[in-house]
VEXDREN-2710 file (C-alpha; in Angstrom, 1 decimal):
% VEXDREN-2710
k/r/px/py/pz
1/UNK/173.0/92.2/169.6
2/UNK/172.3/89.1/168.2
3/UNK/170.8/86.2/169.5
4/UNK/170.9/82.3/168.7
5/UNK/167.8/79.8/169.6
6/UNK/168.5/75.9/169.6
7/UNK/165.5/74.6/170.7
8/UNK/163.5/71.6/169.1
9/UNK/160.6/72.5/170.6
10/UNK/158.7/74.7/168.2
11/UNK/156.8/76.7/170.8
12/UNK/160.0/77.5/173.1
13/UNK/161.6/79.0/169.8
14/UNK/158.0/80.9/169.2
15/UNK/157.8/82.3/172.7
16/UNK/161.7/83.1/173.3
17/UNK/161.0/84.9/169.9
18/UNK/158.4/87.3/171.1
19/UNK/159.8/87.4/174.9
20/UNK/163.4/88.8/173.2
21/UNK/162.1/91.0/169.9
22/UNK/162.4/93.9/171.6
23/UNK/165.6/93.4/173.0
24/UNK/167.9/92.4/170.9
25/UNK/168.6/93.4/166.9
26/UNK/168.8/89.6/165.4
27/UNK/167.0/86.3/166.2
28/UNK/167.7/83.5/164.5
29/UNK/165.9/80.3/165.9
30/UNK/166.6/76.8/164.7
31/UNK/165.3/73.7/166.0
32/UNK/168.2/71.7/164.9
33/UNK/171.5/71.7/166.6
34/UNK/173.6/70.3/163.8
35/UNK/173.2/73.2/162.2
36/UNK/175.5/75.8/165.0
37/UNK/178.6/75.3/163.3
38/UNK/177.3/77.1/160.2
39/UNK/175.3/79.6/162.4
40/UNK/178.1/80.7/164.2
41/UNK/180.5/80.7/161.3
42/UNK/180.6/84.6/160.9
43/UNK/181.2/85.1/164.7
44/UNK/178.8/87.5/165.0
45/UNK/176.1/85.7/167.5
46/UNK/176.4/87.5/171.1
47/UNK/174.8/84.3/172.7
48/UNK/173.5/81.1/172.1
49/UNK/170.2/80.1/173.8
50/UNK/171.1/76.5/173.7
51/UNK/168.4/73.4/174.9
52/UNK/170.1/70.5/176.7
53/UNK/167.9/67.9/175.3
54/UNK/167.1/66.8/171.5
55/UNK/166.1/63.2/172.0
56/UNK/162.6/62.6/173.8
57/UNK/164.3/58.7/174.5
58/UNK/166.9/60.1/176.1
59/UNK/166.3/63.6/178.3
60/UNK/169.9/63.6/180.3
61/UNK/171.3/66.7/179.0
62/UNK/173.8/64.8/177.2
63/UNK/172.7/66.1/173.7
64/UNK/173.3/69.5/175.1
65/UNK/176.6/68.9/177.0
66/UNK/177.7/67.9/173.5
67/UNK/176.6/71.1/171.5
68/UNK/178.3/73.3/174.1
69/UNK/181.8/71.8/174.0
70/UNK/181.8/72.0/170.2
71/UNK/180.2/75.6/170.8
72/UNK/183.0/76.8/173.3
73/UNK/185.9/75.1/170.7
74/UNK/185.5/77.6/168.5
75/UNK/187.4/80.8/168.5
76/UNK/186.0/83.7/170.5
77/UNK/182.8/81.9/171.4
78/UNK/179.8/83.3/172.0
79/UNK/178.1/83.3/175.4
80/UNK/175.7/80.7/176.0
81/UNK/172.8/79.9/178.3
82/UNK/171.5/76.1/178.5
83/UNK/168.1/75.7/179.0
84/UNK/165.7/72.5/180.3
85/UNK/162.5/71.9/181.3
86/UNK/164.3/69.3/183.5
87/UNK/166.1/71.3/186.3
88/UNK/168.7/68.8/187.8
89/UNK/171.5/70.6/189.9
90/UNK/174.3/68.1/188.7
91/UNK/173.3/69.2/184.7
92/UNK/173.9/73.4/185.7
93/UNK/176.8/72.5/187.3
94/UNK/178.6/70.0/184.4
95/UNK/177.3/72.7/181.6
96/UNK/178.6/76.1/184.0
97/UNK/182.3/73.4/183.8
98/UNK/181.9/73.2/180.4
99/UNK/181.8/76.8/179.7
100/UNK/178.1/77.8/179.6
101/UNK/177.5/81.6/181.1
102/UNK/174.2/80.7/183.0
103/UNK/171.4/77.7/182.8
104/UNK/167.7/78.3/183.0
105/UNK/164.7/76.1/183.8
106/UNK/161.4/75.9/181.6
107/UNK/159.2/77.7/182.6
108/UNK/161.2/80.4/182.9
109/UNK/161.1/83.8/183.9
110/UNK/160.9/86.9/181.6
111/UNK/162.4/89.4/183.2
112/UNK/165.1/87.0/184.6
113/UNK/165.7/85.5/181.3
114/UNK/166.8/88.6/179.4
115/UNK/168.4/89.6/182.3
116/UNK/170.6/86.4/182.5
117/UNK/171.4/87.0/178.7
118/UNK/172.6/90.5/178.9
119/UNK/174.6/89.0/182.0
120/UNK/176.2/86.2/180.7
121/UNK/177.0/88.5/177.2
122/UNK/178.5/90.9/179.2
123/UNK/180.3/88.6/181.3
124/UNK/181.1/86.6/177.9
125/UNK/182.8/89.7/176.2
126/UNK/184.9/90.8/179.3
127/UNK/186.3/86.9/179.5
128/UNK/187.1/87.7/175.8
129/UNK/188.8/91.0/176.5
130/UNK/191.0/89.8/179.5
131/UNK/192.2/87.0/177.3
132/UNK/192.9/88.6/174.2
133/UNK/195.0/91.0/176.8
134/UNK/196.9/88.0/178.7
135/UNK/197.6/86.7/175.0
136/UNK/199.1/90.4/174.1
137/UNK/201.2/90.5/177.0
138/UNK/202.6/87.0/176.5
139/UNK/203.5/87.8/172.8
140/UNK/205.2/91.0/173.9
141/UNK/207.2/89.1/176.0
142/UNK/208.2/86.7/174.0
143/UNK/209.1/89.4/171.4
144/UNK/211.5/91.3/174.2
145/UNK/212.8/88.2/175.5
146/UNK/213.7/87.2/171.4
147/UNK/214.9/90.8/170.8
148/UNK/217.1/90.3/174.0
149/UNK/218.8/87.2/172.7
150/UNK/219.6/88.4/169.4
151/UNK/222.9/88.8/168.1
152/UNK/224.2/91.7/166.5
153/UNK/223.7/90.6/162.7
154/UNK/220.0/89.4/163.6
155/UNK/219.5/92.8/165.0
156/UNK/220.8/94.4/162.0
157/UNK/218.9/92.5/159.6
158/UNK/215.4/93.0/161.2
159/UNK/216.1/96.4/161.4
160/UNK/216.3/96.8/157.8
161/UNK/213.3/93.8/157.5
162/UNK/211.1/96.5/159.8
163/UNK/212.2/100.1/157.3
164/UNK/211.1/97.7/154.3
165/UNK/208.0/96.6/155.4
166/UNK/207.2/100.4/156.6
167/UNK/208.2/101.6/152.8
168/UNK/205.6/98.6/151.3
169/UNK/208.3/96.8/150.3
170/UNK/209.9/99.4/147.9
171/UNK/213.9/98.6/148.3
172/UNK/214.8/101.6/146.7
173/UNK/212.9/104.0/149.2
174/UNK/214.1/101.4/152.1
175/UNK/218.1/102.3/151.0
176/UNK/217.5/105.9/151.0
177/UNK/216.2/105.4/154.5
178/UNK/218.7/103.5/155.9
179/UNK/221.2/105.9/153.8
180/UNK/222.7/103.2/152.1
181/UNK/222.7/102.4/148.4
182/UNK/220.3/100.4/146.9
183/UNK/223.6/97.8/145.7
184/UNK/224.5/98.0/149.6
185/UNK/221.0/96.9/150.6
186/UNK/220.8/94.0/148.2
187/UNK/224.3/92.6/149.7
188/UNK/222.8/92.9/152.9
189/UNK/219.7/90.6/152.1
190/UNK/221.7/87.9/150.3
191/UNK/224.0/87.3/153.1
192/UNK/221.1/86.5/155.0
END
């Protein structure tokens, strides 16, 4: 699995780097957020370890809040757990709304800490899962419910759409299964 640090504190990235060697395949630790877009370009980052505050003038989580919408725009996203050194209740609850799998106060736990991120990866990839199943079922739906209001010609015509696509596009073996001559088969597409 592989893991994504945004932290600007250069110790945090140092220690999450030792605490999570041995349990996960791929660290990559950054101190700047602007660069997640690029880092998660590949979608192949399980979760993002993500610091709500890059600006000492200004430590409301804001920075953070921001970095996790654009995180959670993207398709598929990958799990993320905010982390502060300044624990408020109202920040873990806007960045939970906002899509985040768990939050985590500095100083942190070990144990816990690698146990929320196998948590919120699992929980991550199951969210995933049921959506990509919901989306399925909707687009088989709207398939049937197209099929169903078809007329007889549109029928006809992506049934020989479907035998040509299955022969690679090869119109001559695409007649032969529809036992029709090739002439025939042409006709047939030009009328539509």
């Amino acid at each position: 699995m592989k893991i994504l640090i945004i932290d600007d504190n250069p110790a945090v990235r140092s220690t999450l780097n030792l605490i999570l060697a041995d349990e996960f395949d791929d660290i990559t630790a950054s101190g700047d957020p602007r660069i997640i877009p690029a880092l998660l370009r590949n979608g192949d980052i399980d979760c993002v370890i993500l610091d709500m505050n890059y600006n000492s003038n200004k430590l409301d989580g804001s920075d953070g809040l921001f970095w996790l919408e654009r995180i959670k725009e993207i398709p598929n996203p990958p799990a993320v757990v905010v982390i502060t050194a300044f624990g408020e209740i109202s920040l873990a609850v806007e960045a939970m709304k906002l899509g985040a799998e768990d939050f985590v106060t500095k100083p942190w736990d070990n144990d816990e800490l690698i146990e929320k991120l196998h948590k919120a990866i699992d929980r991550n990839k199951k969210t995933q899962r049921d959506t990509a199943a919901v989306s399925n079922a909707i687009e088989l739906e709207q398939r049937e419910h197209d099929r169903r209001n078809m007329t007889l010609d549109q029928i006809k015509l992506q049934h020989i759409r479907d035998i040509i696509a299955e022969c690679d596009g090869n119109l001559s073996a695409a007649a032969e299964r529809l036992n029709i001559n090739r002439q025939t088969l042409y006709n047939l597409l030009k009328k539509s």
